[in-house]
C-alpha positions, 0 to 999 in steps of 0.5 A, spaced: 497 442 517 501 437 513 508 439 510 514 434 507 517 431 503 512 428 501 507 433 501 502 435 494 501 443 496 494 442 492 489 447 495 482 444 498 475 448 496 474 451 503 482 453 501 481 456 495 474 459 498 479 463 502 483 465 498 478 469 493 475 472 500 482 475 503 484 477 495 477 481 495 477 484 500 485 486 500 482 489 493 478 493 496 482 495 501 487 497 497 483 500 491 479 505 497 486 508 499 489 509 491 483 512 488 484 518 493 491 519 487 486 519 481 481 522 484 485 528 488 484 533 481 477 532 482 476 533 490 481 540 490 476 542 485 469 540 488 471 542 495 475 548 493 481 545 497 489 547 497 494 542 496 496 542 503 489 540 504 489 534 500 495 531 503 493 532 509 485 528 507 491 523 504 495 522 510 489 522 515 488 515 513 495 513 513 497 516 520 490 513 523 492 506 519 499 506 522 496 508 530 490 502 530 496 498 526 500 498 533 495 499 538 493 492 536 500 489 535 500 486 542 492 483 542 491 480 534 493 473 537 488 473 542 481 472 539 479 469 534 480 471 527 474 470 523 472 476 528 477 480 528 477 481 520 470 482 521 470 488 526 475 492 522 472 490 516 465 493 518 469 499 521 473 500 514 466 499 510 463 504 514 469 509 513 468 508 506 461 509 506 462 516 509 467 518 504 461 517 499 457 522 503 462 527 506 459 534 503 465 538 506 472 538 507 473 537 514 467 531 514 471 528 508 479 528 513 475 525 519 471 519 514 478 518 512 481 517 519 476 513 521 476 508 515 484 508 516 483 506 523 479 499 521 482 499 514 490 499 517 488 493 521 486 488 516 492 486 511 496 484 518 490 480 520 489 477 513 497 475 513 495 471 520 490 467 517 494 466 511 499 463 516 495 459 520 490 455 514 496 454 509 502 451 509 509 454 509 509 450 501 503 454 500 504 461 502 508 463 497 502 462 491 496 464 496 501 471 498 501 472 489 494 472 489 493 477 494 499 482 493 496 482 486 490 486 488 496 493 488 496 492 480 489 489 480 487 496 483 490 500 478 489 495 471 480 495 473 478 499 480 482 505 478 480 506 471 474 505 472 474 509 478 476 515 474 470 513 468 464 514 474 468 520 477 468 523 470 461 522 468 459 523 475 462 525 482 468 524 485 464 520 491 460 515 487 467 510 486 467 510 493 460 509 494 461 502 489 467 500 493 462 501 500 456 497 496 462 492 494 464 491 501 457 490 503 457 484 499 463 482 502 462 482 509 455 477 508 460 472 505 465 473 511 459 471 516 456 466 512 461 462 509 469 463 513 469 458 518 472 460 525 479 460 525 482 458 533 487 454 532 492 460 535 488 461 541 490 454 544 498 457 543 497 463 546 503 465 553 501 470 558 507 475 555 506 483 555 504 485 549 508 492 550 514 488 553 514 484 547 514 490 541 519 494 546 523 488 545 523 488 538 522 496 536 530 496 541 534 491 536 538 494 533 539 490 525 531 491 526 532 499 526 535 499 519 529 494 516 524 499 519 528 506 517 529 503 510 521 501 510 520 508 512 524 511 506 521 507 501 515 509 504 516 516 503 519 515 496 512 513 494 507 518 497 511 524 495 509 524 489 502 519 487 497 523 491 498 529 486 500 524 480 493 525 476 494 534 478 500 534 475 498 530 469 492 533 468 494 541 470 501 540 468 503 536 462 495 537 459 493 530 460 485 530 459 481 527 465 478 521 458 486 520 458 488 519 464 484 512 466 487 509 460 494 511 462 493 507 470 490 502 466 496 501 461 501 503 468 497 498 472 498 492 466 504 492 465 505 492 472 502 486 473 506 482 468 513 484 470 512 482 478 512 475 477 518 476 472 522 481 477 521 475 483 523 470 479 530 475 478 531 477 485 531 469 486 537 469 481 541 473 483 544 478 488 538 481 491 541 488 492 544 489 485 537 489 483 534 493 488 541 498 487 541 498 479 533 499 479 534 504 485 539 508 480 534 508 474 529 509 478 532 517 480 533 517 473 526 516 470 523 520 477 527 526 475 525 527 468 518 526 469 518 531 474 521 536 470 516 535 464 512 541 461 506 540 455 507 532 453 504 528 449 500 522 451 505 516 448 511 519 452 507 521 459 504 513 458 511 510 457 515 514 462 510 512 468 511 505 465 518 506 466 516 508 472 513 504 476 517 499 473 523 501 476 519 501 483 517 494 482 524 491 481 526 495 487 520 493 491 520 486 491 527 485 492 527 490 498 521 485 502 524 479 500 530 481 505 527 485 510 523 479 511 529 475 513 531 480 518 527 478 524 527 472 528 522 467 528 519 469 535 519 476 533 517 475 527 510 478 528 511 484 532 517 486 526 511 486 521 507 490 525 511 495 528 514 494 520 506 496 517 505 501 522 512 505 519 510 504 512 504 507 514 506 513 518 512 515 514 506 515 508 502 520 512 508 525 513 510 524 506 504 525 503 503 532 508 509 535 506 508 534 499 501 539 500 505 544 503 510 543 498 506 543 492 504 551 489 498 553 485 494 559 484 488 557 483 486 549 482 486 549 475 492 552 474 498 548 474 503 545 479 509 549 481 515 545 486 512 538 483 520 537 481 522 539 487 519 532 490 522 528 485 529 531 489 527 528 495 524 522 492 531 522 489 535 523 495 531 518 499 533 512 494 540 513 494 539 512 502 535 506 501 540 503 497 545 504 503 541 501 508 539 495 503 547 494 503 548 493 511 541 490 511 544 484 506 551 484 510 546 482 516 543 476 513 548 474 509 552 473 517 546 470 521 
């Protein structure tokens, strides 16, 4: 792989190829586990289900995703990559098969788990292939394209996600997403190359010995609990973002797409612009000033009663704003925290948090979460905004003494 200064980071077709495959396929990663959110309305009252009961089917994925994301830590370098996207990919296209055919409460958990167990797996994957086909002037545009799959999820697959679930079932979204990764998978096996390179550097390291190494460091601590926290942040309130809406603030099911879909797009226009900021100026003044306005916003949303859909709109705008600022400037220093040769086990063990820390979020919120019947509206919805603040005002701390550390190396 070419670099310097005289370098045209320019990409070649085979690499423009790639960089449509990993995007799509992170697309549809992405898009299977967030319309679990939107769609969390219509599964309680298909399936008869409890809160507490659809948090536990949201976390199943995140905790099965998180465990396969840390058993497969120490042997992702260790076959070729081409093969590897392709296991876990087929895994992930079952699970997600599953889910459109689970006619049950219990079936639906278990598919679940099985797509989380492949699905987890495949963005640590995509990012190491990323590394080894372009190079260091490259990657900042190829990881662009692919992270914009989150927005690209809620500006086109969630709405119409929520479109097909309202004029048939909640399974069919999921039955699209596994016909579209049916057409992926042929692409993969016919038109990406074996990717080896990695394998003619591989040492004869422990694997376990290595992710001790790195779990033990104490400023990596302070990157994984901060990932864990903002993790938590998130998953508390989305799994019941559409019941809440619906129930509570009396937002129609025909609305709601309409209301991801304009969150989404602005969502995708201010990431570019917040990256560009963070590179600017001090990055934890960003993170700190949009972690305070994000309490701010959470906090009068999740104390909203009957709502007119302008207002609802906007303050989800306002939002999702607010966490994007906080996000980006997050990941760009947790990012700097790990050495180079611990590098990948950081962004495993970093993933597999991420993960873990959602599942358990998500699980309490279903046990915070009352209701009588499932039509009827959320109580304690505000006391997850609560923790959510809470949570924010640690991270803002951590981000503080994660700053001071790379502002020392």
């Amino acid at each position: 792989m070419n670099s310097g200064p005289g370098y045209n980071p320019s990409f070649t077709g085979y690499q423009k190829f790639v960089i449509f495959i990993l995007a799509i396929t992170q697309f549809t990663v992405v898009l299977d586990f967030m319309v679990m959110s939107p769609l969390g309305d219509f599964m309680m009252k298909s399936l008869h289900i409890s809160p507490s009961q659809f948090g536990t089917a949201v976390s199943s994925y995140a905790f099965s995703a998180g465990l396969s994301g840390l058993l497969t830590a120490g042997f992702a370098d260790r076959f070729d990559r081409k093969k590897m996207l392709l296991f876990f990919y087929i895994g992930f296209a079952t699970g997600t098969f599953f889910c459109a055919i689970a006619p049950t409460y219990p079936m639906l958990v278990t598919a679940r788990i099985i797509t989380g167990l492949f699905g987890g797996v495949i963005s640590s994957v995509t990012m190491a292939i990323v590394a080894d086909l372009f190079s260091i002037e490259q990657r900042g545009k190829v990881m662009g394209y692919i992270q914009m799959s989150l927005s690209g999820s809620q500006v086109l697959g969630i709405p119409i996600g929520l479109f097909i679930a309202n004029k048939f079932s909640w399974q069919i979204p999921f039955l699209w997403i596994a016909i579209a990764t049916g057409l992926i998978i042929v692409l993969l096996v016919f038109k990406l190359k074996p990717i080896t390179e990695h394998l003619k550097t591989r040492t004869g390291a422990s694997a376990s010995s290595h992710l001790w190494h790195t779990i033990s460091q104490r400023r990596y601590q302070l990157g994984f609990l901060n990932t864990a926290l903002l993790s938590i942040g998130g998953f508390m309130l989305m799994p019941f973002a559409s019941a809440f809406a619906i129930n509570n603030l009396e937002i129609s099911a025909r609305q709601l797409p309409f209301m991801f879909m304009i969150t989404g797009v602005f969502s995708l226009v201010t990431m570019p612009l917040v990256g560009r900021l963070a590179d600017k100026i001090s990055k934890f003044r960003l993170f700190a000033g949009a972690s305070i306005f994000a309490i701010l916003v959470t906090d009068v949303y999740t104390h909203y009663t009957v709502t007119p859909f302008w207002l609802v709109v906007a303050t989800n705008v306002l939002m999702m704003g607010a966490i994007t600022m906080r996000m980006i400037p997050s990941q760009a220093l947790i990012s700097a925290v790990p050495a180079q040769q611990d590098r990948g086990a950081f962004m495993s063990i970093n993933s597999c948090l991420q993960q873990v820390a959602g599942g358990f979020a998500a699980m309490l919120a279903g046990f915070v979460i009352v209701r009588k019947d499932s039509f009827s509206p959320l109580v304690h919805y505000d006391y997850l905004g609560y923790a959510v603040s809470f949570t924010m005002l640690i991270t803002i701390y951590l981000v503080y003494k994660i700053n001071l550390i790379i502002q020392k190396k």
